[in-house]
N, CA, C and O atoms as a Tinker XYZ file with bonds, in Angstrom:
   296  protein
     1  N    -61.464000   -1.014000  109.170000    73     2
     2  CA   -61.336000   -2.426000  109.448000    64     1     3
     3  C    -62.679000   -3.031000  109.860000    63     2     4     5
     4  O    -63.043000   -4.138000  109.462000    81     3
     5  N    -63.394000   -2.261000  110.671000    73     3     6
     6  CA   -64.886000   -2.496000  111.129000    64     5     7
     7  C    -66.054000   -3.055000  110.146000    63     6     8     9
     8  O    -66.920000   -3.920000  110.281000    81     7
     9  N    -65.610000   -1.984000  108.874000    73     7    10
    10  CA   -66.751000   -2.248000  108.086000    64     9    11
    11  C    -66.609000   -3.543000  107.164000    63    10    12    13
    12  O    -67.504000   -4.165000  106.591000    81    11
    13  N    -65.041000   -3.808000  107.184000    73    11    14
    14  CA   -64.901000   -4.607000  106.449000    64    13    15
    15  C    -65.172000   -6.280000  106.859000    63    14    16    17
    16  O    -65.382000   -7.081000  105.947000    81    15
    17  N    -65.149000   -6.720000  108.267000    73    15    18
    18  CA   -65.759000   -7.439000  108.687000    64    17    19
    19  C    -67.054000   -7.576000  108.660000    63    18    20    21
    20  O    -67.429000   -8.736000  108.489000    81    19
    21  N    -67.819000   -6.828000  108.764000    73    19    22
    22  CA   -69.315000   -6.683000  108.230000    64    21    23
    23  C    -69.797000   -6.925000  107.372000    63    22    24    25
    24  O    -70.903000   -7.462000  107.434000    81    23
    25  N    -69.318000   -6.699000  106.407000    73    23    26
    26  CA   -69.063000   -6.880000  104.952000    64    25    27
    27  C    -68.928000   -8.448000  104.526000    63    26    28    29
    28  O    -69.747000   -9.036000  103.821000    81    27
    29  N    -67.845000   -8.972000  105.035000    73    27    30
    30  CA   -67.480000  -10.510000  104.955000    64    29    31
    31  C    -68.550000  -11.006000  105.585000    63    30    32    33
    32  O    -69.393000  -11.527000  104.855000    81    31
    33  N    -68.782000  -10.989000  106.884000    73    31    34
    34  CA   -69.909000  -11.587000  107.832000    64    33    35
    35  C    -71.378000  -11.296000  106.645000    63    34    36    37
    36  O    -72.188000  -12.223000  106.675000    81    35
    37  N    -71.624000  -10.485000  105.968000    73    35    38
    38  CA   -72.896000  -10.612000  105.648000    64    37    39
    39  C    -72.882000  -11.364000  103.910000    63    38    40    41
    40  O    -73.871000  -11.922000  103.434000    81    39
    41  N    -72.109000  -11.274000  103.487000    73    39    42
    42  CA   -71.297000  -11.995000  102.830000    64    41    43
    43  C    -71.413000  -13.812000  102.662000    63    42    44    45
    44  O    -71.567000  -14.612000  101.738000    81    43
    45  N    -71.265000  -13.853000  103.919000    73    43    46
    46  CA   -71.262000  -15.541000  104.877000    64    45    47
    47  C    -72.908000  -15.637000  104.272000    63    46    48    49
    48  O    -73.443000  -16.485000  103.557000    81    47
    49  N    -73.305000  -14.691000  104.742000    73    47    50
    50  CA   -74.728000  -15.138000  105.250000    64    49    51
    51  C    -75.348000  -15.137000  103.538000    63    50    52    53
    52  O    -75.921000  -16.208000  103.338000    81    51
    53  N    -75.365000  -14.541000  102.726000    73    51    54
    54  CA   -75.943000  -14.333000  101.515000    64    53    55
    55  C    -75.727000  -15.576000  100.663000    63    54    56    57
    56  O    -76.559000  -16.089000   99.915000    81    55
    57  N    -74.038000  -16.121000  100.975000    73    55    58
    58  CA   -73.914000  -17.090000  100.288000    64    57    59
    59  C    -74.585000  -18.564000  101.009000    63    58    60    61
    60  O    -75.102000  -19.465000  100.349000    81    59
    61  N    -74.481000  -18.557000  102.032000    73    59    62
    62  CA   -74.916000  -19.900000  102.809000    64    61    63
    63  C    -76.537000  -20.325000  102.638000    63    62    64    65
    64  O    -77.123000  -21.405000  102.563000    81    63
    65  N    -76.961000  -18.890000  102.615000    73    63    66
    66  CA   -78.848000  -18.994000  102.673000    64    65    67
    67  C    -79.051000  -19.959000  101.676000    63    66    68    69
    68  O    -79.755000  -20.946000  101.887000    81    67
    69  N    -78.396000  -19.714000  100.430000    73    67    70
    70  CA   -79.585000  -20.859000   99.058000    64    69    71
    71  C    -79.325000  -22.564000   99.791000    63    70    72    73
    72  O    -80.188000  -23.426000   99.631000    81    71
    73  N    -78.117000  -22.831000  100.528000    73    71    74
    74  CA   -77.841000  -23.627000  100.676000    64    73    75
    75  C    -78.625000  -24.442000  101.777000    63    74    76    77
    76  O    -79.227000  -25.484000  101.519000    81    75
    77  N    -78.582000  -24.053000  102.627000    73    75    78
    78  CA   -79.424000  -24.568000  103.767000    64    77    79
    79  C    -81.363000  -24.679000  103.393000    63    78    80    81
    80  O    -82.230000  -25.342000  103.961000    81    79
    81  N    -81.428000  -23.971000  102.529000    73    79    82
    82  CA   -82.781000  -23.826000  101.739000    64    81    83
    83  C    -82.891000  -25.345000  100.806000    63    82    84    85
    84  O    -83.988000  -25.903000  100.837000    81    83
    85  N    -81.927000  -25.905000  100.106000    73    83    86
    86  CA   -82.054000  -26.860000   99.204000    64    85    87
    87  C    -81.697000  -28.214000  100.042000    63    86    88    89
    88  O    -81.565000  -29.251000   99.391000    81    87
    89  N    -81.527000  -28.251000  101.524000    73    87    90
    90  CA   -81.107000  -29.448000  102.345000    64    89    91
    91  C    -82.355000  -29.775000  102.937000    63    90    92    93
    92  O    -82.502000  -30.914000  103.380000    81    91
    93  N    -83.542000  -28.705000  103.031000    73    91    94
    94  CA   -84.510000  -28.952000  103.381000    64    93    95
    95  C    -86.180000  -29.858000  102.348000    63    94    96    97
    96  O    -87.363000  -29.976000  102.667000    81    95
    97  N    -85.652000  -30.144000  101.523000    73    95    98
    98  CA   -86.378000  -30.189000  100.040000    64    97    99
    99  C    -87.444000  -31.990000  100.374000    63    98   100   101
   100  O    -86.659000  -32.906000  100.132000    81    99
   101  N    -88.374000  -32.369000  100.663000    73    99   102
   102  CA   -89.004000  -33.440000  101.066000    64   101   103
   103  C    -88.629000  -34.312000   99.844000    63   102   104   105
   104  O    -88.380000  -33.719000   98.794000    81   103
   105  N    -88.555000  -35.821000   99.883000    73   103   106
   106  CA   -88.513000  -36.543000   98.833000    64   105   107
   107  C    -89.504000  -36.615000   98.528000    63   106   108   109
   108  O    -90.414000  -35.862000   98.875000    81   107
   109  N    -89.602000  -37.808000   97.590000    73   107   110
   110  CA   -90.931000  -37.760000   96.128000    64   109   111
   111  C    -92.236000  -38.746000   96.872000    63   110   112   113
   112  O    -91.938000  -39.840000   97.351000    81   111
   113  N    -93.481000  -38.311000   96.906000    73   111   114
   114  CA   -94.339000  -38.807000   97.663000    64   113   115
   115  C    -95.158000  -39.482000   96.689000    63   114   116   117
   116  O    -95.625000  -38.945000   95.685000    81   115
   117  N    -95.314000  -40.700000   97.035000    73   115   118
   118  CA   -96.115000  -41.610000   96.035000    64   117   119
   119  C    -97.957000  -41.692000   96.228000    63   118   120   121
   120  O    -98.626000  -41.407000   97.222000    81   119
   121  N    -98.216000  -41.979000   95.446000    73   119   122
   122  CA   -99.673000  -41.668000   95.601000    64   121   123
   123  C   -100.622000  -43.251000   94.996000    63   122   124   125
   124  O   -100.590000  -43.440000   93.780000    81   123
   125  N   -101.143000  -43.938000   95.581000    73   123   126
   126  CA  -101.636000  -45.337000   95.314000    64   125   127
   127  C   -103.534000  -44.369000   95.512000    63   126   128   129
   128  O   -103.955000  -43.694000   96.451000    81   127
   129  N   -104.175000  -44.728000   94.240000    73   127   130
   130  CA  -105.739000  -44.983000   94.363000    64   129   131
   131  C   -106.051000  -46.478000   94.801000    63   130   132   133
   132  O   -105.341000  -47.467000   94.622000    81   131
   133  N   -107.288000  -46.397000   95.418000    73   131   134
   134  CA  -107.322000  -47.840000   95.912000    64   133   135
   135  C   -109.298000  -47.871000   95.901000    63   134   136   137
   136  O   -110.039000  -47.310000   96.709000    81   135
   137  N   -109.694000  -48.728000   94.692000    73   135   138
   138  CA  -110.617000  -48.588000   94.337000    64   137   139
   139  C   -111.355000  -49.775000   94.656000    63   138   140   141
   140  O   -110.755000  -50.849000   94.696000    81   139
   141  N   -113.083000  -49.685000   94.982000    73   139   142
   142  CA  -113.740000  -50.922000   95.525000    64   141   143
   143  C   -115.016000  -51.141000   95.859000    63   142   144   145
   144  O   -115.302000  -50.477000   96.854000    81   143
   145  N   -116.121000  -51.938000   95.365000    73   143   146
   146  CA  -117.410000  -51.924000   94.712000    64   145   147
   147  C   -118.153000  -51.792000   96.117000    63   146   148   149
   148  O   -119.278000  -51.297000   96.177000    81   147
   149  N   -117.283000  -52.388000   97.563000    73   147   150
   150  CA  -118.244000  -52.657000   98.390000    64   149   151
   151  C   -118.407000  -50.966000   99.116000    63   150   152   153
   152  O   -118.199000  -49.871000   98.596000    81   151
   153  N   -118.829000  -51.304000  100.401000    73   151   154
   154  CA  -119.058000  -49.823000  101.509000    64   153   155
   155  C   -117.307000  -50.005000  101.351000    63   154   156   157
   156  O   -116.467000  -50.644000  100.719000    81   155
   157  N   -117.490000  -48.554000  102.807000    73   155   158
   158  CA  -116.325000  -47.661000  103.217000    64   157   159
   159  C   -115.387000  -48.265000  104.258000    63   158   160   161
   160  O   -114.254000  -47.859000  104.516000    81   159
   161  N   -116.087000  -49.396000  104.874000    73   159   162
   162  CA  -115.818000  -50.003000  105.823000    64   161   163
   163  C   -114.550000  -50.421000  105.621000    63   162   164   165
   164  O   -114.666000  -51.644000  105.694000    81   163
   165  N   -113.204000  -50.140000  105.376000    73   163   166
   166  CA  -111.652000  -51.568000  105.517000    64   165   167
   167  C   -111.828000  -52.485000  106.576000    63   166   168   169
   168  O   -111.815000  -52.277000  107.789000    81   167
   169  N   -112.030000  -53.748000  105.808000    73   167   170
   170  CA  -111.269000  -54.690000  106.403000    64   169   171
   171  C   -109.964000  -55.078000  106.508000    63   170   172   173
   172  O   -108.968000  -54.356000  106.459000    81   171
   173  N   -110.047000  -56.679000  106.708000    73   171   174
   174  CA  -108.515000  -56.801000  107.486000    64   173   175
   175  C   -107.771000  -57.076000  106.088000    63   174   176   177
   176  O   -106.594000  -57.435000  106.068000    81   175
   177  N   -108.633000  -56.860000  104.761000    73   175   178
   178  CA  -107.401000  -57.008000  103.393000    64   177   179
   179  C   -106.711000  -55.785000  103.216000    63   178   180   181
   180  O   -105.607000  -55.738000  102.674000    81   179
   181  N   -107.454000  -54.560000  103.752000    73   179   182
   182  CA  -106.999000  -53.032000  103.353000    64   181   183
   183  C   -105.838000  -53.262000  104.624000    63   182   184   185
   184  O   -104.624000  -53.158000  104.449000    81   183
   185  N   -106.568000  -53.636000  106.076000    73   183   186
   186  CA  -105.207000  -53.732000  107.008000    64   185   187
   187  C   -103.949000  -54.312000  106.670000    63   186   188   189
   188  O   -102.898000  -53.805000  107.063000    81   187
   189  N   -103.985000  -55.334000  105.973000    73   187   190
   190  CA  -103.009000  -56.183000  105.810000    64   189   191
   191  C   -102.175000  -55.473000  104.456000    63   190   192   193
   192  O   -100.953000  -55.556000  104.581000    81   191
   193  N   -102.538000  -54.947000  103.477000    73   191   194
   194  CA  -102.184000  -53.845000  102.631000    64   193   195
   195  C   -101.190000  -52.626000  103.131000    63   194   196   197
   196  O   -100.028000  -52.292000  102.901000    81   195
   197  N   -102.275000  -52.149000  103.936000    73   195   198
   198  CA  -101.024000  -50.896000  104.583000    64   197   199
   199  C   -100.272000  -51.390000  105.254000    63   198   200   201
   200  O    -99.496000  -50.566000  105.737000    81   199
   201  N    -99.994000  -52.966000  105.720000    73   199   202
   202  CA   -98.851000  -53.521000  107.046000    64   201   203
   203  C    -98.206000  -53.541000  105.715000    63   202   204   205
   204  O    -97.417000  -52.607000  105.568000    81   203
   205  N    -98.298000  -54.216000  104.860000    73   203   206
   206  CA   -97.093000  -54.579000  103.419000    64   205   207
   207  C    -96.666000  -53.178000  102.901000    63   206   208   209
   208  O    -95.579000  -52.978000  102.358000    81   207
   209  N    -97.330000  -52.508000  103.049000    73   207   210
   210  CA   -96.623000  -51.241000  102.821000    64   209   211
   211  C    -95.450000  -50.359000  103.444000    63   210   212   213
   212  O    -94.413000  -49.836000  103.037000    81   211
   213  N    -96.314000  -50.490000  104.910000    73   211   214
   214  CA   -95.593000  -50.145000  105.975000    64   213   215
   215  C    -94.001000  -50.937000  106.243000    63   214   216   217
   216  O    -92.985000  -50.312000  106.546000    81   215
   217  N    -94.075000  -52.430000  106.053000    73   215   218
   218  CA   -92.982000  -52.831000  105.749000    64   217   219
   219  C    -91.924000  -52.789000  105.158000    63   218   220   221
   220  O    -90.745000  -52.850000  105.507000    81   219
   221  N    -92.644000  -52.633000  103.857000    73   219   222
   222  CA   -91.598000  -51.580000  103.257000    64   221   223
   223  C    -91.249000  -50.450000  103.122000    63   222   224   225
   224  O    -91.069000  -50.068000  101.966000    81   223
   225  N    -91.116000  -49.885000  103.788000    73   223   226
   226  CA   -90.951000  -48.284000  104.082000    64   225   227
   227  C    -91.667000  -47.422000  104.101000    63   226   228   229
   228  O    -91.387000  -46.442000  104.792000    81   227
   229  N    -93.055000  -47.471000  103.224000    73   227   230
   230  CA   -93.937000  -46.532000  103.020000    64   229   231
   231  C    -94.631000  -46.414000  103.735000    63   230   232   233
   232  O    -95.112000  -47.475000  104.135000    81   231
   233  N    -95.245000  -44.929000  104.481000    73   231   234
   234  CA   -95.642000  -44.559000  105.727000    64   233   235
   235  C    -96.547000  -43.647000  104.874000    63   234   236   237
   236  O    -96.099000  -42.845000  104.055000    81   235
   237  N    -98.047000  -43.861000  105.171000    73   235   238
   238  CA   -98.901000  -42.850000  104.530000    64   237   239
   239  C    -99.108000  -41.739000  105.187000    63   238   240   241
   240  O    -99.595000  -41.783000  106.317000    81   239
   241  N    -98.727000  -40.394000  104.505000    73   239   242
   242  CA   -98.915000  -39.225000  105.490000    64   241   243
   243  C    -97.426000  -38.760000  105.067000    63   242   244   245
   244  O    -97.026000  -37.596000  105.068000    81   243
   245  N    -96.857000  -39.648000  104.786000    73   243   246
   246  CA   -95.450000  -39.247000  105.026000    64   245   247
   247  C    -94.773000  -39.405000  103.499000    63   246   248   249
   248  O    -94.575000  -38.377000  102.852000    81   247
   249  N    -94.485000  -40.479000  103.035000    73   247   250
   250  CA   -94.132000  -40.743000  101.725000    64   249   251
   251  C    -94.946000  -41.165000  100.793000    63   250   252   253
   252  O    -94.592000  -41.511000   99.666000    81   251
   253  N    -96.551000  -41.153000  101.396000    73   251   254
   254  CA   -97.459000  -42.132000  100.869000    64   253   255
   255  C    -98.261000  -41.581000  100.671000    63   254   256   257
   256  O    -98.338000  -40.650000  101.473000    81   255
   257  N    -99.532000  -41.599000   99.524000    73   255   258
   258  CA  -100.985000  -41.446000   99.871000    64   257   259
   259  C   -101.671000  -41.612000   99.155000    63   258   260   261
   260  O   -101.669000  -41.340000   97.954000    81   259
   261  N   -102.824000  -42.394000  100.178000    73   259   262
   262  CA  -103.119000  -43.421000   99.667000    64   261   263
   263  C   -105.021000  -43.015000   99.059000    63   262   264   265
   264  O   -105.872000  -42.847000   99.932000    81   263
   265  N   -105.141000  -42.985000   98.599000    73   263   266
   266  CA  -106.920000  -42.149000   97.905000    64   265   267
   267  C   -107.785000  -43.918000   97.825000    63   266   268   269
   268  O   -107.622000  -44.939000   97.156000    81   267
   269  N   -108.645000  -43.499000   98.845000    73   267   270
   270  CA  -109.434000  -44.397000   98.727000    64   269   271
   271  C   -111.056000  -44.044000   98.429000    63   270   272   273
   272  O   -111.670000  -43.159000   99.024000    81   271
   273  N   -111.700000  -45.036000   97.244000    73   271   274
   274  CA  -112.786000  -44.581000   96.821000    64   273   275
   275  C   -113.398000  -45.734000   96.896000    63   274   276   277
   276  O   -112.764000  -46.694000   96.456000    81   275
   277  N   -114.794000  -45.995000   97.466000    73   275   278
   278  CA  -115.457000  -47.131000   97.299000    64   277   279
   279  C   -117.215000  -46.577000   96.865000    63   278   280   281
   280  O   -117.854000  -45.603000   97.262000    81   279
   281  N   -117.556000  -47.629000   95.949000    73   279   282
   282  CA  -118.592000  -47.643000   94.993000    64   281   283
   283  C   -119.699000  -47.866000   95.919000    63   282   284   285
   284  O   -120.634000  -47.367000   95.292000    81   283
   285  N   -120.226000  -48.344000   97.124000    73   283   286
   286  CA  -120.984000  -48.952000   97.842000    64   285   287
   287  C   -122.157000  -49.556000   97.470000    63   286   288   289
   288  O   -123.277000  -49.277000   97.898000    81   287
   289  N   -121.775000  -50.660000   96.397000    73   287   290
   290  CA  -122.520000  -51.431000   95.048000    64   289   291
   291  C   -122.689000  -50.599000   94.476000    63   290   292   293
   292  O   -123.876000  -50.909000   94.579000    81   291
   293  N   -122.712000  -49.451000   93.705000    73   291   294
   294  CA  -123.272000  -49.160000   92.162000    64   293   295
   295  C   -122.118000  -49.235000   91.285000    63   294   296
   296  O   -122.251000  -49.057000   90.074000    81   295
């Protein structure tokens, strides 16, 4: 009778594992380049950018990311 509980109990566990594995899965992370002739410096247009973002749900780091490259005139 002993073993046969053991049996079931590990049983539990073999089947449950894939499951709790696929609840953990991150959603789809978006990726915005954000390209620009001047220096590195953001101003308050890049600030005001990530607030409109942020508004709408997108949190960089998190669902977001955001690649910024600036030309610094050339």
């Amino acid at each position: 009778m002993m073993q046969r509980r053991v049996f079931l109990a590990g049983s539990v566990v073999l089947v449950a594992a894939p499951l709790v594995g696929r609840a953990q899965q991150p959603g789809k992370v978006y990726r915005i380049g954000f390209m620009t002739a001047g220096a590195d410096a953001p101003g308050p247009l890049l600030a005001a950018f990530r607030q409109g973002l942020s508004e709408l749900g997108y949190i960089d780091g998190q669902n977001l990311i955001i690649e910024w490259r600036f030309a610094e005139g050339r």
